[in-house]
N, C-alpha and C positions, 0 to 999 in steps of 0.2 A: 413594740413586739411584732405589731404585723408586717413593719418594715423589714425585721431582722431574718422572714420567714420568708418575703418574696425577693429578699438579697438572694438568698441562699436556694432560692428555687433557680434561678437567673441564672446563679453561677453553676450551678449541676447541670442543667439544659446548656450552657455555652462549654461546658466541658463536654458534653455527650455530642456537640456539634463539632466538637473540635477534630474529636476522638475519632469521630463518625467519616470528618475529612482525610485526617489522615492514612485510614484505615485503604479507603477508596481509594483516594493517589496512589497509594502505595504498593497494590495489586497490578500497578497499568507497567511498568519495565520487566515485571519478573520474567522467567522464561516461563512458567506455568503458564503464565497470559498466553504469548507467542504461540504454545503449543495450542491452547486454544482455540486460539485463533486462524491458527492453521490448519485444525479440523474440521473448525465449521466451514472454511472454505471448501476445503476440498469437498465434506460433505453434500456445500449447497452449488457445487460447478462453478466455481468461480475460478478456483485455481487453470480449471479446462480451458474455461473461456480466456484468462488471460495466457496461457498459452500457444492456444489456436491464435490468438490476436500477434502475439510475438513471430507466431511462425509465418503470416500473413504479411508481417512488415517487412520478414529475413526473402521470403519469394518476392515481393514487390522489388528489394532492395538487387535481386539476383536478376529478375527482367532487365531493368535498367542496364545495368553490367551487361549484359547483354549484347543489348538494343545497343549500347556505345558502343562496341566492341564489331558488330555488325556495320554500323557507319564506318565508324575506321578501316574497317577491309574492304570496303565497299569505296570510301574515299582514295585507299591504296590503291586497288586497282584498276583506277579511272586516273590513276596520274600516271601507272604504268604504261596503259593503253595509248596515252597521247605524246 
């Protein structure tokens, strides 16, 4: 009898784990997640911060362009001159 008692405790606890798994995964693709998770960003400045960082790479990206482009004219016309 007392076996029949902690079978059946066993199996309600591994169903209530099971249950408990599923339940969790199953909240992480919704779009409710997403939205979530989108507010607390922006809530806690992150979203700022990875922006300023994007805009930081997009001006770095622009000096360069630049900076070549300044050589080049600079290399033109020094082959002009000679």
């Amino acid at each position: 009898m007392m076996k029949t008692g902690w079978s059946s405790v066993r199996s309600l606890l591994l169903i209530f784990f099971f249950c408990g798994l599923l339940m969790t995964a199953g909240c992480e693709g919704t779009d409710t997640r997403d939205q979530v998770d989108d507010t607390v960003k922006t809530a806690a400045g992150q979203k700022d911060l990875e922006r300023y960082q994007q805009m930081k790479e997009q001006i770095g990206d622009i000096q360069a362009q630049e900076t070549e482009r300044y050589r080049q004219l600079d290399t033109d016309t020094d082959a002009k001159t000679e």
